[in-house]
LOZAKOL-448745 format. One record per residue: residue number from 1; x, y, z of N, C-alpha, C, O in turn; residue in one letter. Coordinates in steps of 0.1 Angstrom, whole numbers. Example, Ala and Ser with C-alpha at 12.3 -4.5 7.8 and 13.67 -1.06 7.14 Angstrom:
// residues 2
{1, {132, -57, 78}, {123, -45, 78}, {132, -33, 78}, {142, -33, 85}, A} {2, {128, -22, 71}, {137, -11, 71}, {129, 0, 79}, {134, 11, 80}, S} 
***
This chain:
// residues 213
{1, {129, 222, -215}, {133, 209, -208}, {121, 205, -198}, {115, 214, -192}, X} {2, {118, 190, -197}, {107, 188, -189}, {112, 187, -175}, {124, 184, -172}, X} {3, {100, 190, -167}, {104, 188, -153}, {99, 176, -150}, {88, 172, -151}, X} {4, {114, 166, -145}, {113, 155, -138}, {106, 156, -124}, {113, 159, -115}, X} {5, {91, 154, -123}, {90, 156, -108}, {89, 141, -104}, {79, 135, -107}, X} {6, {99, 134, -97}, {97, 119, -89}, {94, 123, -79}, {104, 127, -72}, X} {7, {83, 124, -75}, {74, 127, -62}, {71, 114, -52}, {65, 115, -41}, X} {8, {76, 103, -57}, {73, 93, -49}, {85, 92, -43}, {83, 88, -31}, X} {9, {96, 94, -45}, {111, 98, -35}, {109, 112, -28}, {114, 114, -17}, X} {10, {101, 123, -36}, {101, 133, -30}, {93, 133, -17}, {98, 138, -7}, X} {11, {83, 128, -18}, {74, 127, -7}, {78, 119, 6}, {76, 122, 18}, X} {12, {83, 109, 3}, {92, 96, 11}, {103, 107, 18}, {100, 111, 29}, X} {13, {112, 109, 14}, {118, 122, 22}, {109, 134, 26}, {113, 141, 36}, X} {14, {100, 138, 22}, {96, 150, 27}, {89, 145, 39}, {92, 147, 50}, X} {15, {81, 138, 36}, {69, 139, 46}, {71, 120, 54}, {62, 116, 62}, X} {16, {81, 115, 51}, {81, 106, 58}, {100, 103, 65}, {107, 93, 68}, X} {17, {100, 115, 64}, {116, 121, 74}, {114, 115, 85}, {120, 104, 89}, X} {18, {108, 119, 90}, {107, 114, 108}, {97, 100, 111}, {97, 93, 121}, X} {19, {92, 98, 101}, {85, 83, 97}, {97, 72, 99}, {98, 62, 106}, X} {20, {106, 78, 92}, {115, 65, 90}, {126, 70, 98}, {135, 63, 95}, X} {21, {129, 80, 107}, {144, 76, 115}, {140, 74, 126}, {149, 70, 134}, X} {22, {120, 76, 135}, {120, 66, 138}, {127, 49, 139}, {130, 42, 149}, X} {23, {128, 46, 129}, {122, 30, 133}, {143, 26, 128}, {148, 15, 125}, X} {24, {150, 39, 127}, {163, 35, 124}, {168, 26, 138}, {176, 16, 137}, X} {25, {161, 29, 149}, {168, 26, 159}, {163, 12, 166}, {168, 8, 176}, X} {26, {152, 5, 156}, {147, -9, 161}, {159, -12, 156}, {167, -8, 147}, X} {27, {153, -25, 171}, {164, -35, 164}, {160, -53, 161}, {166, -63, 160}, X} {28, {149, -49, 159}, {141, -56, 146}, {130, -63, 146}, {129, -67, 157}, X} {29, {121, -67, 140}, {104, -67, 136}, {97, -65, 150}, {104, -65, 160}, X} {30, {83, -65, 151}, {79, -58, 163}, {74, -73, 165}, {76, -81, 157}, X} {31, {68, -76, 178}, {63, -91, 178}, {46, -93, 177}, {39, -83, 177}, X} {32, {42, -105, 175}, {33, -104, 164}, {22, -99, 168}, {14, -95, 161}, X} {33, {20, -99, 185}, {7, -91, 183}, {9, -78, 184}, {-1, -72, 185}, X} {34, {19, -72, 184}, {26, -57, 177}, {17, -56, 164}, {9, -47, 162}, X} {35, {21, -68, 156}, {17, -71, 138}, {7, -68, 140}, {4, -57, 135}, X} {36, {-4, -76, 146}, {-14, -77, 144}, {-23, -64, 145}, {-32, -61, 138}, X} {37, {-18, -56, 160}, {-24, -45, 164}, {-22, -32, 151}, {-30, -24, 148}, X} {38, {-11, -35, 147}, {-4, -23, 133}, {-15, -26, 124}, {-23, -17, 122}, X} {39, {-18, -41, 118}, {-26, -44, 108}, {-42, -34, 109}, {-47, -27, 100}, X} {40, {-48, -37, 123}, {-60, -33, 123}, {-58, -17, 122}, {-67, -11, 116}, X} {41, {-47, -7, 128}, {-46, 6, 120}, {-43, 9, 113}, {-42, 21, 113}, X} {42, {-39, 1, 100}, {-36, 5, 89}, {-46, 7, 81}, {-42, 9, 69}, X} {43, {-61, 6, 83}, {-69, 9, 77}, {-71, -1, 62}, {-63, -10, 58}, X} {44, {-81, 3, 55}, {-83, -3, 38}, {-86, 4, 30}, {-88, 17, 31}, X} {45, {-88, -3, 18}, {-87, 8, 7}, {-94, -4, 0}, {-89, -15, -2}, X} {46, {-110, 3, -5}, {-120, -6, -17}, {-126, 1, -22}, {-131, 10, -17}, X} {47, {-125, -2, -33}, {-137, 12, -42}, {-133, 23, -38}, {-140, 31, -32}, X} {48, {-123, 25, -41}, {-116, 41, -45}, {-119, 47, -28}, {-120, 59, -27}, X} {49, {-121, 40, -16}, {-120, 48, -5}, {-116, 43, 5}, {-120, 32, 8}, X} {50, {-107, 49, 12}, {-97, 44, 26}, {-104, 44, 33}, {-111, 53, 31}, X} {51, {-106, 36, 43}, {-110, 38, 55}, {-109, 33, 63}, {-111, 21, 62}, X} {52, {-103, 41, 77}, {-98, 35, 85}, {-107, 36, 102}, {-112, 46, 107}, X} {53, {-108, 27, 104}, {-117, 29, 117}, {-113, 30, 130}, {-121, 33, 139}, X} {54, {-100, 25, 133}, {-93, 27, 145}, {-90, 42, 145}, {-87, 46, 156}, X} {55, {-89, 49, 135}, {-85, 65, 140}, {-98, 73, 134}, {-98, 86, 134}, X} {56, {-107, 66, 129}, {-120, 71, 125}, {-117, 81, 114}, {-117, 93, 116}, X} {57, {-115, 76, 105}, {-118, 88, 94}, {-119, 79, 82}, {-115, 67, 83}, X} {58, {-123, 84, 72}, {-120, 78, 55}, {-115, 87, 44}, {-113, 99, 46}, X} {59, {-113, 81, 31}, {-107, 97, 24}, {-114, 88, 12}, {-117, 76, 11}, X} {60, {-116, 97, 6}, {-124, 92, -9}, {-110, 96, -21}, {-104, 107, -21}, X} {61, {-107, 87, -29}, {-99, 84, -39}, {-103, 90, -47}, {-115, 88, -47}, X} {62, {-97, 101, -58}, {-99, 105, -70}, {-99, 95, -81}, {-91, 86, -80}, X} {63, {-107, 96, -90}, {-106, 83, -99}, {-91, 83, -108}, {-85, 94, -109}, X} {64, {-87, 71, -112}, {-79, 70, -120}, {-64, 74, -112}, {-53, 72, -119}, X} {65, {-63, 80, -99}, {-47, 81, -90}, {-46, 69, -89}, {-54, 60, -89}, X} {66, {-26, 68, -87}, {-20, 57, -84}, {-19, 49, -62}, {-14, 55, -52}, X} {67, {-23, 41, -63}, {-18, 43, -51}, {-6, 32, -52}, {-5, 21, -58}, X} {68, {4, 41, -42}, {16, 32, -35}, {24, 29, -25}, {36, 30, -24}, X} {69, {11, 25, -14}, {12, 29, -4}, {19, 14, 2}, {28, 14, 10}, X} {70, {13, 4, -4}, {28, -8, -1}, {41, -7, -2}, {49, -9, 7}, X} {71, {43, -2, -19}, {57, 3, -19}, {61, 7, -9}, {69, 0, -4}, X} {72, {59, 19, -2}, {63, 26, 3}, {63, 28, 17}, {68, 38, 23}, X} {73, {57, 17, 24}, {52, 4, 37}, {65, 0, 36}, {73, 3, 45}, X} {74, {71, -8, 25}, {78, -16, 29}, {91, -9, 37}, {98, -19, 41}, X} {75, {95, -1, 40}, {104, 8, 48}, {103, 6, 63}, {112, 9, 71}, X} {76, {93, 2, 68}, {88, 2, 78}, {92, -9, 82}, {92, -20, 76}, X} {77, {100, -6, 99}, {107, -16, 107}, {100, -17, 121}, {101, -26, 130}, X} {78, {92, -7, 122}, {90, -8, 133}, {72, -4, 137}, {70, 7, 142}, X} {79, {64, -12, 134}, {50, -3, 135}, {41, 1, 150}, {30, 6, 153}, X} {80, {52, -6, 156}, {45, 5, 170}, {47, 20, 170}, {41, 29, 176}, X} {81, {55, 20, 163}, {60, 39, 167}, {58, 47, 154}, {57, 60, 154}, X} {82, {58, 37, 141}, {53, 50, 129}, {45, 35, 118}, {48, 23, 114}, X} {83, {33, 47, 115}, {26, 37, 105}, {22, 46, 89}, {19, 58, 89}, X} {84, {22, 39, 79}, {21, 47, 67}, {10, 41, 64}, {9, 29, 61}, X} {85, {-3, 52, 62}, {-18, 48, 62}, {-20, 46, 46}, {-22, 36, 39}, X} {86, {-20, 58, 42}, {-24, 54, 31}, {-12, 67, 17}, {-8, 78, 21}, X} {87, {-8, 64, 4}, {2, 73, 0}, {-7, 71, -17}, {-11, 60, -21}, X} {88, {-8, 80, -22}, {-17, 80, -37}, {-11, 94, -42}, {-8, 105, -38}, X} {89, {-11, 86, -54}, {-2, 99, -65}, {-13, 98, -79}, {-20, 88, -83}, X} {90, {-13, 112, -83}, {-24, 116, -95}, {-18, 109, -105}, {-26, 104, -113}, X} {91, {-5, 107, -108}, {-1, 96, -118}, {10, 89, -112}, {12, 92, -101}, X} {92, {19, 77, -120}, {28, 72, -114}, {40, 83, -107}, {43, 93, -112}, X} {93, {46, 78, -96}, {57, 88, -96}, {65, 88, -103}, {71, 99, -105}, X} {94, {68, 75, -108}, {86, 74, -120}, {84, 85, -130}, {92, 91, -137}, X} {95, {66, 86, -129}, {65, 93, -145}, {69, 110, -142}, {67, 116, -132}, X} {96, {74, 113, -153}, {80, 128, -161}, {65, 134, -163}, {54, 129, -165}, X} {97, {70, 147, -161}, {55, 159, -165}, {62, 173, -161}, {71, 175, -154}, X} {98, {54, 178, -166}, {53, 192, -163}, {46, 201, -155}, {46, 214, -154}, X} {99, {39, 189, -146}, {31, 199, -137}, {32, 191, -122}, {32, 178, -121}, X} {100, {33, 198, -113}, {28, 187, -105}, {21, 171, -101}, {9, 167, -101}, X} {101, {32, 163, -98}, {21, 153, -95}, {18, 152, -83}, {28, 151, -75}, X} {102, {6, 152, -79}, {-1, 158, -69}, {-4, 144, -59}, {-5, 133, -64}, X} {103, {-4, 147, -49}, {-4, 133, -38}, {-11, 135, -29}, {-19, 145, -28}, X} {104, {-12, 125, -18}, {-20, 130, -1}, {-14, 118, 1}, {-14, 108, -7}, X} {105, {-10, 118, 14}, {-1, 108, 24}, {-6, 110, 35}, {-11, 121, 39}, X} {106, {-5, 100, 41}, {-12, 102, 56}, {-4, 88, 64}, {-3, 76, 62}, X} {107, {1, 99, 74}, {11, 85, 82}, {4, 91, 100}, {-3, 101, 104}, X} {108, {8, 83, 105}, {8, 81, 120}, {20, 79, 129}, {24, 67, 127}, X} {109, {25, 83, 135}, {31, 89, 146}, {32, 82, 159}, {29, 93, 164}, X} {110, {33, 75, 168}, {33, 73, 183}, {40, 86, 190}, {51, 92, 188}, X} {111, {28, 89, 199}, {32, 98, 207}, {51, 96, 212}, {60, 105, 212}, X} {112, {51, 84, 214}, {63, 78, 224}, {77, 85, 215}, {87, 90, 220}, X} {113, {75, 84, 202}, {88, 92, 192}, {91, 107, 199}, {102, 113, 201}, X} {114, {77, 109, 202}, {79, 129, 206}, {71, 131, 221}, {60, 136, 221}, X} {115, {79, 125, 235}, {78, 118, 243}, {73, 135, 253}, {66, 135, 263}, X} {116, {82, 151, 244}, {74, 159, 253}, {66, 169, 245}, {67, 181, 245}, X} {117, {58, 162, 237}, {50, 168, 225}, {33, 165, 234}, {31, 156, 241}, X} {118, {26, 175, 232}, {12, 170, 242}, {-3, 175, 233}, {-15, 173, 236}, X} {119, {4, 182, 222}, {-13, 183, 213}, {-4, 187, 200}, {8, 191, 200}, X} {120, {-11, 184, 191}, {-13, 180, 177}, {-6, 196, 171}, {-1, 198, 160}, X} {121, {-9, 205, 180}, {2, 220, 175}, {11, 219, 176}, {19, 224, 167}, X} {122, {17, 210, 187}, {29, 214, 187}, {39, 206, 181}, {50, 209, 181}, X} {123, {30, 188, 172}, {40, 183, 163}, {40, 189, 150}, {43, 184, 139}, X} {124, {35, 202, 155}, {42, 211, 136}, {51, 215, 140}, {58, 217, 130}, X} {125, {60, 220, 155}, {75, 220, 155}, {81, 208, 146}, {85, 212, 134}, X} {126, {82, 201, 148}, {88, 188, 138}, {88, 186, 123}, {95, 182, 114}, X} {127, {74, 190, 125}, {70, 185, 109}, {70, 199, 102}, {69, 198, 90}, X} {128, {71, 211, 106}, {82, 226, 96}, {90, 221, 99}, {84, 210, 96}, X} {129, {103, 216, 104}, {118, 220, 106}, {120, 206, 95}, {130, 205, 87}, X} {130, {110, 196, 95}, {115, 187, 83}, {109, 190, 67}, {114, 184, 58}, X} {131, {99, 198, 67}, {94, 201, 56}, {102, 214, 51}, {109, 212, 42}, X} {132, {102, 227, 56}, {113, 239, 54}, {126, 232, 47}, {129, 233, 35}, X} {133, {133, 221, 59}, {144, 220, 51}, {143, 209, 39}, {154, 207, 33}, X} {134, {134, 204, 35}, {132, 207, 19}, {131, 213, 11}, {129, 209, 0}, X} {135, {132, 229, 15}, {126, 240, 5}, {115, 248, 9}, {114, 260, 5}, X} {136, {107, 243, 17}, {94, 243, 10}, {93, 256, 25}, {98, 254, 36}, X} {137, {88, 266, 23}, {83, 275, 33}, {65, 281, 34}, {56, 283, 26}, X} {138, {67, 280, 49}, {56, 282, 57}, {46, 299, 49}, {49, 311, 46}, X} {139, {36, 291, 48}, {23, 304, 46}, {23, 312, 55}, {26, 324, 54}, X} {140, {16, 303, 67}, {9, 308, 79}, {14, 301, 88}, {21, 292, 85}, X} {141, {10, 305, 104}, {14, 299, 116}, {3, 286, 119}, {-8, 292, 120}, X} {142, {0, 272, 120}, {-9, 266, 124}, {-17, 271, 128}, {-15, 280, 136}, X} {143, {-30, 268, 124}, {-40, 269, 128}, {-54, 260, 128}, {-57, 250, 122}, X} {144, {-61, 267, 137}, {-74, 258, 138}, {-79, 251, 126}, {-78, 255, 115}, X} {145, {-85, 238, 128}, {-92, 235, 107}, {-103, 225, 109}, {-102, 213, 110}, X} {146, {-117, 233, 108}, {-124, 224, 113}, {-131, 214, 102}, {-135, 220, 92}, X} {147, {-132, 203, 102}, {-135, 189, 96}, {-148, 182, 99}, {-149, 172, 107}, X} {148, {-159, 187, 93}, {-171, 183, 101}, {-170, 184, 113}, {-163, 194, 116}, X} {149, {-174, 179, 121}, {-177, 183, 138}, {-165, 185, 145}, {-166, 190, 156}, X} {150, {-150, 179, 140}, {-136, 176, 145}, {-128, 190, 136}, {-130, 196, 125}, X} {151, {-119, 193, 150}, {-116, 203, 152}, {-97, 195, 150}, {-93, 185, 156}, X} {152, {-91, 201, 141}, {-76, 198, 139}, {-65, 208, 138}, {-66, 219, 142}, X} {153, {-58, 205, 134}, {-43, 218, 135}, {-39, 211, 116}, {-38, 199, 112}, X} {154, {-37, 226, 109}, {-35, 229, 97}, {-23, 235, 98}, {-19, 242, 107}, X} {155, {-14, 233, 86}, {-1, 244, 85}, {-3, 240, 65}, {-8, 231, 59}, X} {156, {1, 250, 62}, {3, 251, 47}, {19, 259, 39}, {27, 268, 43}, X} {157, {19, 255, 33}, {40, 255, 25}, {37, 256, 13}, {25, 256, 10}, X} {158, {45, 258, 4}, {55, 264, -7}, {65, 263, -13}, {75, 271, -13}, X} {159, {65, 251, -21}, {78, 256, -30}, {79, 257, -43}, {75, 248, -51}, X} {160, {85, 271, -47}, {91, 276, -60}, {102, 264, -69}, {114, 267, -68}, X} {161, {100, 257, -73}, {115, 252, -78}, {120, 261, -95}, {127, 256, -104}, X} {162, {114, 273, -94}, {116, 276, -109}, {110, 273, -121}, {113, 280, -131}, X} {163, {101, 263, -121}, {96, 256, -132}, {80, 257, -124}, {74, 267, -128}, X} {164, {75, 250, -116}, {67, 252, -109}, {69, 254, -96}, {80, 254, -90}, X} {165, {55, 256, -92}, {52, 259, -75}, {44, 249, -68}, {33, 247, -72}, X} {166, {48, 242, -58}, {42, 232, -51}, {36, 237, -39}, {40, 245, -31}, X} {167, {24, 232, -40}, {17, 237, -28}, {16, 223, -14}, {14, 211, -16}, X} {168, {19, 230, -1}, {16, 215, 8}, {6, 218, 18}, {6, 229, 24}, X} {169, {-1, 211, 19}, {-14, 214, 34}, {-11, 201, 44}, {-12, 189, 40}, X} {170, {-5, 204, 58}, {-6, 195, 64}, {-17, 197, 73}, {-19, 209, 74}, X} {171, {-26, 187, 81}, {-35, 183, 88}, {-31, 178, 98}, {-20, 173, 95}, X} {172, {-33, 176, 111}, {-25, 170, 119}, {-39, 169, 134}, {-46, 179, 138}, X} {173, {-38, 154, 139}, {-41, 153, 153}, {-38, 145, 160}, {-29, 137, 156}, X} {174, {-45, 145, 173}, {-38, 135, 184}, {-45, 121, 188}, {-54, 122, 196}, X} {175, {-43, 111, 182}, {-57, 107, 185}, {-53, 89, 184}, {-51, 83, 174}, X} {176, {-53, 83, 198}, {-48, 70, 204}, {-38, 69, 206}, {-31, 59, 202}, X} {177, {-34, 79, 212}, {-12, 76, 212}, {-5, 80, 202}, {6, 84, 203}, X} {178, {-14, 81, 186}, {-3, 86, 178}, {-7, 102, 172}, {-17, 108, 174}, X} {179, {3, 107, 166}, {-3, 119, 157}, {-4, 117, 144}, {6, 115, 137}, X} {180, {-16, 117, 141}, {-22, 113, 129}, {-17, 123, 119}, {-17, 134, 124}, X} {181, {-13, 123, 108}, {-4, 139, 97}, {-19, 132, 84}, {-21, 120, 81}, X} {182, {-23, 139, 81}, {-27, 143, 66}, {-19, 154, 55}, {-17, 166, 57}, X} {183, {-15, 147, 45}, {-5, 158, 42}, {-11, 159, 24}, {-11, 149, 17}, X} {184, {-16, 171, 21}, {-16, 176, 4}, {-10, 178, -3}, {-9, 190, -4}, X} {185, {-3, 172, -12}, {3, 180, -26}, {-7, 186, -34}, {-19, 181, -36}, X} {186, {-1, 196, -38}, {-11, 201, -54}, {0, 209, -61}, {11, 210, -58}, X} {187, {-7, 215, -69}, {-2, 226, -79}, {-8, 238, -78}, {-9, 246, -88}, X} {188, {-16, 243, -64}, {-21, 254, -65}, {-28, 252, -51}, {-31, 240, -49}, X} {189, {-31, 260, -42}, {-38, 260, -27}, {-55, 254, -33}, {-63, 246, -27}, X} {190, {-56, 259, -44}, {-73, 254, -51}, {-68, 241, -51}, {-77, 235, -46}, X} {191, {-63, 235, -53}, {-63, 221, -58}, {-58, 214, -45}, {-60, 202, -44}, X} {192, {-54, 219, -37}, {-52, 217, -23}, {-63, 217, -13}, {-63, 212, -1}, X} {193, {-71, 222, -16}, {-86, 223, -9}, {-91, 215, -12}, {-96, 207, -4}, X} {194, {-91, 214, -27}, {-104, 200, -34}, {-100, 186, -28}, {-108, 177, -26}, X} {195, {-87, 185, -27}, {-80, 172, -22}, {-83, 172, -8}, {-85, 160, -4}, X} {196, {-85, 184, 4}, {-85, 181, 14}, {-103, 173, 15}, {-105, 163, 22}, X} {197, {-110, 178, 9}, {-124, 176, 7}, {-128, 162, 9}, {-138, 159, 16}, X} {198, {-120, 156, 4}, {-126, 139, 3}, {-120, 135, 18}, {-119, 123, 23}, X} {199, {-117, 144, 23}, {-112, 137, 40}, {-127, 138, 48}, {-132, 149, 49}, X} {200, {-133, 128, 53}, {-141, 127, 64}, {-137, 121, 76}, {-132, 110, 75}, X} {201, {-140, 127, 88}, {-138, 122, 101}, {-152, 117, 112}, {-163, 122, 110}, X} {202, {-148, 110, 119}, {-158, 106, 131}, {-161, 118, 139}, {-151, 126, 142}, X} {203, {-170, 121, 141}, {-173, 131, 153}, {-159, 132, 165}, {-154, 121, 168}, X} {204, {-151, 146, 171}, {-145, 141, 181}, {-143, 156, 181}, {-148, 164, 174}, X} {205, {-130, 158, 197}, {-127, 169, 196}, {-112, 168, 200}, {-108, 160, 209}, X} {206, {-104, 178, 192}, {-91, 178, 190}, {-83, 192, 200}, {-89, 203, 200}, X} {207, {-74, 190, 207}, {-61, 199, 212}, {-57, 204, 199}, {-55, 197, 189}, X} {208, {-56, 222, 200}, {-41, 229, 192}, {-43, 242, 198}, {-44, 244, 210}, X} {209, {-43, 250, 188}, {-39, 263, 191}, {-56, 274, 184}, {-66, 270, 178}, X} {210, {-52, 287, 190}, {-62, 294, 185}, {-65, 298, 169}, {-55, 303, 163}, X} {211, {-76, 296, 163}, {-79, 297, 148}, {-76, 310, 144}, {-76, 319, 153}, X} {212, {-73, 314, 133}, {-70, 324, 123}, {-81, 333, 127}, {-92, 328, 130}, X} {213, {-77, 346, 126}, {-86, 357, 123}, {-90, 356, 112}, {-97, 365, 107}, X} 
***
């Protein structure tokens, strides 16, 4: 039997849980120069590379992935307090396979959601207690993850469904009010690395916790 992986609902609940109950509690569209300020962090996407320059980084596109990252924008009620940067899948999500379809999502945060949160470690409280209860369990404790000259908070997960094993790398920092998440799918921690790879950041220096022995 094939494995149905719809990873484009999977991910939408996994990794944009707290993305969207945020914005359950507007009570409706932000005003326009709200709009306007969201527009300029939402970054772009030309020739296969995002980049966003209000939170200083870019990510380079694998050739031939889907992005659907409007789709999956449109959820969004409120973009002062959560923004969905950019969302790309190795094939469509509707589609059936056998192996992982492998993704990277990257959303943004306002601090103001997690009002006594104060460095980029400690919104992995949040983001394990909504990733675990998907399944998916913790490798290691966060740690240090350095990114060219910028220093971030990493956590990495697991899940067995029987058929396959999903691997997740989340990335995480603090940076203009919001907490920036980078988040990996793969089918293996190797394929989880190669995807972290095309992440480039601006020079900076990041809050968390002490690095791995």
């Amino acid at each position: 039997m094939r494995v149905s992986l719809r990873l484009g609902a999977l991910l939408a609940i996994v990794f944009l849980t707290t993305f969207l109950s945020a914005q359950e509690a507007s009570v409706g569209p932000g005003k326009p120069e709200h709009q306007a300020a969201a527009k300029a962090q939402l970054g772009t996407l030309d020739s296969s590379v995002y980049q966003n320059r209000f939170f200083g980084f870019r990510y380079k596109v694998a050739y031939g992935w889907v992005d659907r990252t409007d789709a999956m924008r449109e959820a969004s009620a409120d973009s002062r307090k959560s923004l969905l940067l950019l969302a790309i899948f190795e094939r469509p999500p509707e589609a059936t396979g056998e192996s992982v379809n492998s993704a990277v999502v990257i959303t943004g945060e306002s601090r103001s959601v997690y009002p006594g949160l104060k460095t980029a470690a400690e919104y992995f409280g949040p983001l394990t207690e909504v990733t675990t209860g998907k399944g998916f369990q913790p490798l290691n404790a966060p740690y240090y993850f350095q990114i060219g000259t910028r220093r971030l908070v990493r956590g990495d997960f697991s899940k067995n469904t029987g058929k396959v094993t999903m691997y997740q790398s989340s990335i995480a920092m603090l940076d203009k009010g919001y907490f920036v998440c980078f988040t990996f799918l793969g089918g293996s921690q190797e394929e989880v690395n190669g995807l972290i790879e095309g992440l480039s950041l601006t020079p900076g220096t990041m809050k968390g916790i002490p690095s791995r022995k």
